[in-house]
C-alpha positions in Angstrom: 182.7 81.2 -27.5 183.4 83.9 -31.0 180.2 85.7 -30.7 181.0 87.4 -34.0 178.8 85.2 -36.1 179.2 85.7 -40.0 176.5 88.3 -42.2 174.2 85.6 -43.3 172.2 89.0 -44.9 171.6 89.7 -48.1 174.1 91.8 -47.9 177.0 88.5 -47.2 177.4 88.0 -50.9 178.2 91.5 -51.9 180.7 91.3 -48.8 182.1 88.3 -49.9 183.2 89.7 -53.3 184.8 93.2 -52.4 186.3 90.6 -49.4 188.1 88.3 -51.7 191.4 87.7 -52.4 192.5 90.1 -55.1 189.5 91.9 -54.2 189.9 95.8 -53.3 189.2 94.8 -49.6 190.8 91.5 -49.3 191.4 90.5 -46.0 194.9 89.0 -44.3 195.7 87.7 -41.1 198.8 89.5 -39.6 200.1 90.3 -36.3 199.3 93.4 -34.4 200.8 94.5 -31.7 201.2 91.2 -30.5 198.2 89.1 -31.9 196.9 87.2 -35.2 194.1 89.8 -36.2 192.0 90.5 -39.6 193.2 93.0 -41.3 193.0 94.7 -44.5 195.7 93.7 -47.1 195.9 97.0 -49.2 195.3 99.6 -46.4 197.7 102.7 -46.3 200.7 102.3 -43.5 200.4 105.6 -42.5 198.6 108.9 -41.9 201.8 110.5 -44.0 201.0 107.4 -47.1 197.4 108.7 -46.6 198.4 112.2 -47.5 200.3 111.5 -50.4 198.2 109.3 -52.0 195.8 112.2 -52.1 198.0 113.8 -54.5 195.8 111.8 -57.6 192.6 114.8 -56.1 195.3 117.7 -56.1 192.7 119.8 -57.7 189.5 119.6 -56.2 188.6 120.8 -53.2 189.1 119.4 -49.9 188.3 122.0 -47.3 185.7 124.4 -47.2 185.0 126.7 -44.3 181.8 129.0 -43.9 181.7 131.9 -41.0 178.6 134.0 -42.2 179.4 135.7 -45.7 182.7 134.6 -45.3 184.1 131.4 -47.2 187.8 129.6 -47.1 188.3 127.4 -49.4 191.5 124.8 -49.9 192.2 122.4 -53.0 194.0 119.5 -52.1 197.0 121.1 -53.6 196.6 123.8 -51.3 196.3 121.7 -48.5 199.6 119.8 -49.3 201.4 122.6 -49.8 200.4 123.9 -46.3 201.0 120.8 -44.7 204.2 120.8 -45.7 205.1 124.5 -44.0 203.6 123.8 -41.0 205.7 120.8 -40.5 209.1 122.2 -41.7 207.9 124.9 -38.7 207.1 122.4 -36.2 210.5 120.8 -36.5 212.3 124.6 -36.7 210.9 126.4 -34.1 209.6 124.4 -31.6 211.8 121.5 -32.1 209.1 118.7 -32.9 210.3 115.6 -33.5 208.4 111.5 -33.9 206.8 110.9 -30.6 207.1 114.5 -29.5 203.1 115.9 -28.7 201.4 119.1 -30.8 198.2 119.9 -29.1 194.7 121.7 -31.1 192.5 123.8 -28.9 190.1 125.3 -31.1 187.2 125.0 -32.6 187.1 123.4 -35.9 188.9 125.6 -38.7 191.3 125.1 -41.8 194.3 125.7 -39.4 193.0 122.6 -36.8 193.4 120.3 -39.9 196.4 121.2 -41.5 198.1 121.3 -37.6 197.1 117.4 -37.8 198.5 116.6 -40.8 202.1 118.1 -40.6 202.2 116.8 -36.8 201.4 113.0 -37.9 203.6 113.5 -41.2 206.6 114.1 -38.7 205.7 110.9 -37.2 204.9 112.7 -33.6 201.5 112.7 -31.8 198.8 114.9 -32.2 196.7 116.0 -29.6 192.5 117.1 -29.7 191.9 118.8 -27.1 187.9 119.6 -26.1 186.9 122.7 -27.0 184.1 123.4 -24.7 186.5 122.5 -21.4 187.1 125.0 -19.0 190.5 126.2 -18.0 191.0 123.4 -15.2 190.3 120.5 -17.8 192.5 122.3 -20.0 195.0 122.4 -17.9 194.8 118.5 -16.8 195.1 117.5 -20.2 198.2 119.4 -21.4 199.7 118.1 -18.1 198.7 114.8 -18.9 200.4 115.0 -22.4 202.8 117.3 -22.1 202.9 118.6 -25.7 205.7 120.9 -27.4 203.5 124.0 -27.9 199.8 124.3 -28.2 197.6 125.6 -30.8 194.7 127.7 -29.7 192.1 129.9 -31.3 191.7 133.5 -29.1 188.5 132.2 -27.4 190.0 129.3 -25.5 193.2 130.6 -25.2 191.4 133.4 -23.2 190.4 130.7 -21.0 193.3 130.5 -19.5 195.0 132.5 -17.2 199.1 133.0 -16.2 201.3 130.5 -18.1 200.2 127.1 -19.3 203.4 125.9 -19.3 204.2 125.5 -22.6 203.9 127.8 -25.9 201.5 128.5 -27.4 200.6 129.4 -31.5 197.4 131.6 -31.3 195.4 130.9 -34.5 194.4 134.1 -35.8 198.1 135.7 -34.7 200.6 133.6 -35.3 199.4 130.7 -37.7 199.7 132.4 -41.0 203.4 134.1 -40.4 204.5 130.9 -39.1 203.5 128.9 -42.4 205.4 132.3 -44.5 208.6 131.4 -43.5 208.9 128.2 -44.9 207.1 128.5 -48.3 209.1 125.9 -50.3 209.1 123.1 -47.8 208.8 119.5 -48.4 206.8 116.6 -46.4 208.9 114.7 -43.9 210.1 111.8 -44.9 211.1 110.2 -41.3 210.3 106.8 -41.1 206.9 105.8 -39.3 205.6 102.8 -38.4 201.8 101.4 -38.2 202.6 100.6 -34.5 203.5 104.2 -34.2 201.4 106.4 -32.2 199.4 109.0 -34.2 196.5 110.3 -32.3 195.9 111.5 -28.6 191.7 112.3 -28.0 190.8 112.7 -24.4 186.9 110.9 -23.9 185.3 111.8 -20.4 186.8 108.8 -17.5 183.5 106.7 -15.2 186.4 107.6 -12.6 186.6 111.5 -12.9 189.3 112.7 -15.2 189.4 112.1 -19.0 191.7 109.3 -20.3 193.7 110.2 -23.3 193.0 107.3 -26.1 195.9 106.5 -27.7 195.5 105.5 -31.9 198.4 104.3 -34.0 198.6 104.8 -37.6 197.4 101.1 -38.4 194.5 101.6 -36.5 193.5 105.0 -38.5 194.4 103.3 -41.6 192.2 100.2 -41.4 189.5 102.4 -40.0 189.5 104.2 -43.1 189.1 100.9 -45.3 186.1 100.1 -42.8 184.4 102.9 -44.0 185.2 102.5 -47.8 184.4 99.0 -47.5 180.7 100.2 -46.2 179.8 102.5 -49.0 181.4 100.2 -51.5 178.8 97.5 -50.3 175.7 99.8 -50.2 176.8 101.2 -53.9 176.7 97.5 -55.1 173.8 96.1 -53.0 171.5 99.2 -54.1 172.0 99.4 -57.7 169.3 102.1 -57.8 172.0 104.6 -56.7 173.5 104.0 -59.8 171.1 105.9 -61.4 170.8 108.9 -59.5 172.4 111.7 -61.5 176.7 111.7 -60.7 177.6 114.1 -58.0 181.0 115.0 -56.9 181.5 113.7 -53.1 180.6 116.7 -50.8 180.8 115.8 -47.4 178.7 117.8 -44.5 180.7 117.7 -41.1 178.9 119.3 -37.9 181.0 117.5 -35.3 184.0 118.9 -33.8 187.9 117.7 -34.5 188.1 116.3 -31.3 185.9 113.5 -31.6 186.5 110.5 -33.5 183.1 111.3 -35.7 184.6 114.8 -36.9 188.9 113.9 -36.8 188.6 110.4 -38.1 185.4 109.6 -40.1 185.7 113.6 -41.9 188.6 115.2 -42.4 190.9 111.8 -42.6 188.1 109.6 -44.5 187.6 112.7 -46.7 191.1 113.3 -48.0 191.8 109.6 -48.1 188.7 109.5 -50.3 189.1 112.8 -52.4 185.5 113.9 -51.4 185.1 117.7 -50.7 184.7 118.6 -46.5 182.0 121.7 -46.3 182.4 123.0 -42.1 179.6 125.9 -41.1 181.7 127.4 -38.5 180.4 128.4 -35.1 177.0 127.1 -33.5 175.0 124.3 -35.3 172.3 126.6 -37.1 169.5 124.1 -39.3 168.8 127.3 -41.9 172.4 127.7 -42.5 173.1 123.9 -42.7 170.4 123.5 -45.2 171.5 126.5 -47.5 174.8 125.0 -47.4 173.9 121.8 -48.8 171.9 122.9 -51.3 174.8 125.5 -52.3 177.5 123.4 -52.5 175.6 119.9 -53.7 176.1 117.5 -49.9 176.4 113.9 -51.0 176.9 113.3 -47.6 176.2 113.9 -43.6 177.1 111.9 -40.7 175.1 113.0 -38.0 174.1 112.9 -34.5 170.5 112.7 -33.2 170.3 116.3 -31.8 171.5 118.0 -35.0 169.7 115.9 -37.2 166.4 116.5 -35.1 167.2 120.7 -35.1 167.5 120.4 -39.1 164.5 118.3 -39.4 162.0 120.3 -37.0 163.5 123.7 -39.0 160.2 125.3 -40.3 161.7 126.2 -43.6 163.4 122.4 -44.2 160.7 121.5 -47.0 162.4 125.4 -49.0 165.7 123.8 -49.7 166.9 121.3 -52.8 168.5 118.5 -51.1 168.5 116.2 -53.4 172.2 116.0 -53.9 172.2 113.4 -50.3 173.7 110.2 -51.5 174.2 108.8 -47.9 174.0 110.0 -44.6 174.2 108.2 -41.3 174.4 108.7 -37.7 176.2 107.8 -34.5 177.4 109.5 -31.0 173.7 108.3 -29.7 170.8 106.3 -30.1 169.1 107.3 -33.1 165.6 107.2 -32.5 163.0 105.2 -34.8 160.4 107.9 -35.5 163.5 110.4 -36.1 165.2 108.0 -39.0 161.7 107.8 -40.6 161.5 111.6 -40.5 165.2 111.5 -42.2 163.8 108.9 -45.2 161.0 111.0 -46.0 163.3 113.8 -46.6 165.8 112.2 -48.1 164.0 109.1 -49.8 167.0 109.2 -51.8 169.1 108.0 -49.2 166.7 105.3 -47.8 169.0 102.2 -49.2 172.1 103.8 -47.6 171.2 105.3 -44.3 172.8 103.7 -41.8 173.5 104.0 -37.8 176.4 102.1 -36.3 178.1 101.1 -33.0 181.8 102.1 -32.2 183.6 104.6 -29.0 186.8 106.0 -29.2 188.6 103.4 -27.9 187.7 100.9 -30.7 188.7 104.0 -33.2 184.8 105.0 -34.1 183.4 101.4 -35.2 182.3 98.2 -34.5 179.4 97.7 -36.1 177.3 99.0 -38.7 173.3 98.5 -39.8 172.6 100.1 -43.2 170.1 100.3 -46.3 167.0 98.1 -45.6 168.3 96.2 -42.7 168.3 99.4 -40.7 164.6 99.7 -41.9 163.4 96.1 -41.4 165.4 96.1 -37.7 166.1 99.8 -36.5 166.6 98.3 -33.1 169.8 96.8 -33.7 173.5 98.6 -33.9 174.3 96.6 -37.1 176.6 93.6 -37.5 180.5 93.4 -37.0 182.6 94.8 -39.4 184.3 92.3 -41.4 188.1 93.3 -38.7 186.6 93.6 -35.6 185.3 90.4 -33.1 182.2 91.0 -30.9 182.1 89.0 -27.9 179.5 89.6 -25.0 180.9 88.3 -21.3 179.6 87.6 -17.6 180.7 89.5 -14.9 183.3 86.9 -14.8 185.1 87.3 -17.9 182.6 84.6 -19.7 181.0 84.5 -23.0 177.5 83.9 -22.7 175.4 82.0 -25.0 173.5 84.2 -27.6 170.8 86.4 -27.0 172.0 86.5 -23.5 173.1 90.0 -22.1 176.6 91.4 -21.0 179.3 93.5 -21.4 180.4 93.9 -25.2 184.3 93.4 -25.5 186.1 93.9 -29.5 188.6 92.4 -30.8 191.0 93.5 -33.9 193.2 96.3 -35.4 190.6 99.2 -34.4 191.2 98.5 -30.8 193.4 101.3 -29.0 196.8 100.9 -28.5 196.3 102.3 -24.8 195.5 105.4 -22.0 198.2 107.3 -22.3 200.6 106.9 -19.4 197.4 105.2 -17.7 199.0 101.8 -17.7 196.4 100.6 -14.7 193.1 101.8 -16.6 194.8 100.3 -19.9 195.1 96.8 -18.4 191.2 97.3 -17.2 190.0 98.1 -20.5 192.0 95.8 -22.7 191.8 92.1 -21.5 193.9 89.3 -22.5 194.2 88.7 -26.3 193.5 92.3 -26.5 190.2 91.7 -26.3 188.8 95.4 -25.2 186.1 95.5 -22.6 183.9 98.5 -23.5 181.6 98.5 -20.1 178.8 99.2 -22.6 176.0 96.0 -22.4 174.2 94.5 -25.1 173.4 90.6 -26.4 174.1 88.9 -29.8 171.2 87.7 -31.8 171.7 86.4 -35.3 175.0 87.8 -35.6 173.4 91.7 -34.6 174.4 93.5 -31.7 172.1 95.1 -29.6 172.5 98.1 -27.0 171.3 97.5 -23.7 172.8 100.5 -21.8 176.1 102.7 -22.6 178.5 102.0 -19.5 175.8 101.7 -16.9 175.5 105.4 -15.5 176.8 107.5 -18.9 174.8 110.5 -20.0 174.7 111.1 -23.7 174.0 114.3 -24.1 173.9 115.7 -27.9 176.3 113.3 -28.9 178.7 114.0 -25.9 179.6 111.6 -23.3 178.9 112.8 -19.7 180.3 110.6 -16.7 178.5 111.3 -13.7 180.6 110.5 -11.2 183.2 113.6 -12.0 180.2 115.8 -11.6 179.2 114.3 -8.2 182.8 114.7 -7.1 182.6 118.6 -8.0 179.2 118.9 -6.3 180.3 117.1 -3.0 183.1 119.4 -2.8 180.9 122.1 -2.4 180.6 122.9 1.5 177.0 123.4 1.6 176.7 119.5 -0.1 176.2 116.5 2.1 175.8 113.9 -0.9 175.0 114.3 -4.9 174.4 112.1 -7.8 173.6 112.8 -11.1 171.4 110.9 -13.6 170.0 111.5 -17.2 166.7 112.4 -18.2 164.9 112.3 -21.1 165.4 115.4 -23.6 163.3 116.1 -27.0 166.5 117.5 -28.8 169.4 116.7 -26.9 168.5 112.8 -26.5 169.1 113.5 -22.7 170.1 116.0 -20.7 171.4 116.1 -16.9 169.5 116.4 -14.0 171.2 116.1 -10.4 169.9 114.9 -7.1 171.4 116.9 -4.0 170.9 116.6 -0.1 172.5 119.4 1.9 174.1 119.5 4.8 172.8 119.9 8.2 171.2 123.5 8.3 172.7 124.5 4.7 170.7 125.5 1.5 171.7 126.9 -1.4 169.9 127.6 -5.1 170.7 125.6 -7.8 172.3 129.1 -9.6 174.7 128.6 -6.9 175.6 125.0 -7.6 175.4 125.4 -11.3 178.2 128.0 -11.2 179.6 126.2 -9.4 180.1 123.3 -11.5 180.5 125.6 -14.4 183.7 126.6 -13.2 185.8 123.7 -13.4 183.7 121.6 -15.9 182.2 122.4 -19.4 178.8 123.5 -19.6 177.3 120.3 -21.3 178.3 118.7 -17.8 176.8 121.0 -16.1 173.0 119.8 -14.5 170.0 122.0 -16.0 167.6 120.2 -14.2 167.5 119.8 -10.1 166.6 117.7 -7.9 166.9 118.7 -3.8 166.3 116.1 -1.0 165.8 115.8 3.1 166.5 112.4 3.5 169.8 110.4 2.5 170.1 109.1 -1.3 169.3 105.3 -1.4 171.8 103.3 -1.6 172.2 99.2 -1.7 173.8 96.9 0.4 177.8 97.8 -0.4 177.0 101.7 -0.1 176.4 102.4 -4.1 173.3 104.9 -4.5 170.5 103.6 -6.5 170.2 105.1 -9.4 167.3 103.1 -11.2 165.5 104.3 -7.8 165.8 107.8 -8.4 165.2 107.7 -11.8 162.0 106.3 -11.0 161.1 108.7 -7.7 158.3 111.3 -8.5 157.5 112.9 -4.7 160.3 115.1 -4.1 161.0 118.6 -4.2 162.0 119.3 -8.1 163.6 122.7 -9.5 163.9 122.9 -13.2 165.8 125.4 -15.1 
């Protein structure tokens, strides 16, 4: 049974008119790879179309980036025009051609972006690697995608040590004389297709290594009309907006290029959109945020719950003009109730567009969406489907179950990956028959919402990053002085949850949690590693077929407990 039961909100008829036929989101029905999905009939058909249909913004600004006093600041022009060099260099020097992989490792700068955009405009692949992985995740990745040459900032290229294997283009040496040398260059004009592979993002694997998530051009392209589509709706649904003074789109990005949240739904929705992209560079600091939006007028924030909780709690929030918010919405973790009526008395503004929504990187960022006063009258909910994409909730057995019934949430349409790369076994897991994909993540249907039960049973979300346990358990029981480990997630103020492992030793070995905290620390980033710790005499429980309890020592309160 098609769980994905029609908007019957107030909402449905604003939906049904930018959805009609001649309508600026008219839907089709075509084949992608394979099978009859929705689709949007006036979508771009690539990343490269994307870029130059940006040419109608060529003045305005698309990029700025703020270190301290210092500023960088792009027009769309400018960004063109650089786009254009680094692509004519790509294809010189180090012989990139469509297909071929160009890896990022850096944290988010004007030189991560414009990397992306030449790479896809060649019609090759381009790769976001995390910037807070150590040198042996590194290392697995660029093995695992065997790019041309690798862009790094000093930082993480300090990371590693003896030869990765491939070049490397170091940001702050090499990126700026390598653009020089081709000052007059035009955009490629190879052909690409929508089936095409465009985008490589690694998310953290529930069986130890992270899985590279393939997205092809169609998939960006329709993701972008998703998110047009939604503040199209709100605009026309919330005629009150209309008569808020006219700002300039200004849009406030605090996630990093190698999610989804900061590649996709920023720097791609922004040019496709000719809105402005302000980045404070470095950590997340609220005071500097919030002088930033009043300086440079933020229409616009997507956020996730810890950052939006840090700028909220900021003792000076109430000393800065933020009026200029138009919309702002949040994802990467359960937003908390209380914390989104915090946000609408700041921004009451914003209170008929403020929205939360439901999507991983595997379904390229969303799913579904609940906005404006739905959100407020039901903040429980994750939204409804997005007018491409099927929800479906199934048994154990591959099922559908009947509604209001839990399961695990599977998608269906032209958002949903084209696969792992060269992970053909995990592909055919994750993306069933019809290419219907099964998320893991549980939830039920009611009314045509989707609720969240649990995101894939044992995942930590911690700040907006995914944690897996099981690769941290697999570091900690390689640790000699281990017997067993597993590793849950506990509650956190700030951070939503952080993680807290449960350790029993070997026979006549101790060791302090320093110990295993470096320990971890040196093959795994640090949000993976544990800050809270748990030590334990006895074996962990564990059920019939040998799998530890979990639930059970989330719910334990008599053992020794060390906290950091």
């Amino acid at each position: 049974m098609n769980q994905s039961t029609r908007d019957t909100s107030p909402l449905a008829a604003v939906e049904a008119q930018l959805l009609a036929p001649g309508a600026p989101f008219e839907l089709a029905e075509e084949e992608v790879l394979g099978e009859r999905v929705r689709v949007f009939a006036n979508r771009a058909r690539s990343l490269r179309d994307v870029l130059l249909r940006a040419r109608e913004f060529a003045r305005g600004d698309y990029m700025v980036f703020r270190d301290g006093e210092r500023e960088r600041r792009y027009t769309f022009s400018d960004h063109e025009r650089l786009v254009a060099s680094a692509a004519a260099a790509l294809a010189d020097r180090f012989g990139v051609s469509p297909g071929d992989r160009v890896a990022v490792l850096a944290a988010n700068c004007p030189e991560w972006i414009i990397s992306f955009w030449a790479t896809v405009s060649l019609g090759a692949i381009s790769v976001g690697l995390n910037g807070w992985w150590t040198e042996d995740e590194i290392r697995y990745a660029v093995d695992n995608s065997k790019p041309k040459l690798v862009i790094a900032d000093r930082k993480r290229a300090a990371r590693i040590t003896g030869d990765l294997g491939v070049p490397m283009v170091i940001v702050e040496d090499d990126f700026d004389e390598l653009l020089a040398a081709y000052p007059r260059a035009e955009l490629p004009t190879q052909p690409i297709e929508e089936s095409d592979r465009a985008i490589i993002l690694y998310t953290s694997g529930t069986t130890g290594r992270a899985k590279g998530v393939v997205h092809t051009h169609g998939n960006v392209t329709n993701m972008l009309m998703v998110s047009f589509f939604h503040g199209a709706r709100l605009m026309m649904a919330n005629p009150k907006q209309a008569e808020l003074p006219q700002l300039a789109n200004s849009i406030l990005v605090t996630s990093p290029l190698f999610h989804v949240s900061g590649l996709h739904c920023a720097a791609v929705t922004a040019l496709a959109g000719g809105a402005k992209t302000v980045w404070p560079m470095g950590r997340f600091d609220p005071e500097t945020t919030l002088a930033l939006i009043e300086q440079e007028k933020i229409t616009g924030w997507g956020y996730t719950a810890t950052v939006l909780h840090r700028l909220l709690s900021h003792p000076k929030v109430d000393q800065y003009d933020l009026s200029s918010f138009r919309s702002v919405g949040g994802g990467g973790s359960p937003i908390p109730a209380p914390l989104l009526e915090k946000a609408r008395a700041l921004f009451p503004q914003c209170s008929h567009t403020m929205g939360v929504g439901y999507g991983l990187t595997e379904g390229t960022a969303f799913a579904t969406l609940n906005a404006g006063e739905e959100l407020a009258d039901d903040p429980s909910s994750v939204g409804r489907p997005v007018p491409i994409v099927d929800v479906e909730i199934r048994d154990e057995q591959g099922r559908a179950v009947t509604e209001g019934e839990e399961g695990e949430i599977h998608l269906r349409g032209p958002l949903v990956m084209l696969e792992y790369w060269r992970d053909p076994e995990a592909t055919k897991t994750a993306i069933r028959p019809g290419r219907w994909l099964n998320t893991g993540d549980v939830g039920r249907l009611e009314n045509g919402k989707l609720y969240i039960a649990s995101r894939k049973r044992d995942l930590i979300l911690r700040g907006g990053e995914n944690v897996y346990p099981f690769e941290i358990e697999q570091r900690l029981e390689a640790h000699p002085a281990v017997a067993e480990a597993a590793v849950i997630g506990v509650d956190h103020e700030e951070l939503g949850q952080e993680v807290k492992a449960v350790v029993v030793f070997e026979q006549d070995h101790e060791i302090g949690s320093d110990d295993l905290q470096r320990w971890v620390a040196d093959v795994l980033a640090y949000y993976k590693v544990p800050s809270q710790w748990e030590t334990r005499r006895e074996p962990l429980p564990r059920n019939a077929t040998g799998k530890v309890l979990k639930n059970a020592l989330r719910d334990a309160q008599d053992s020794m407990f060390i906290e950091e």
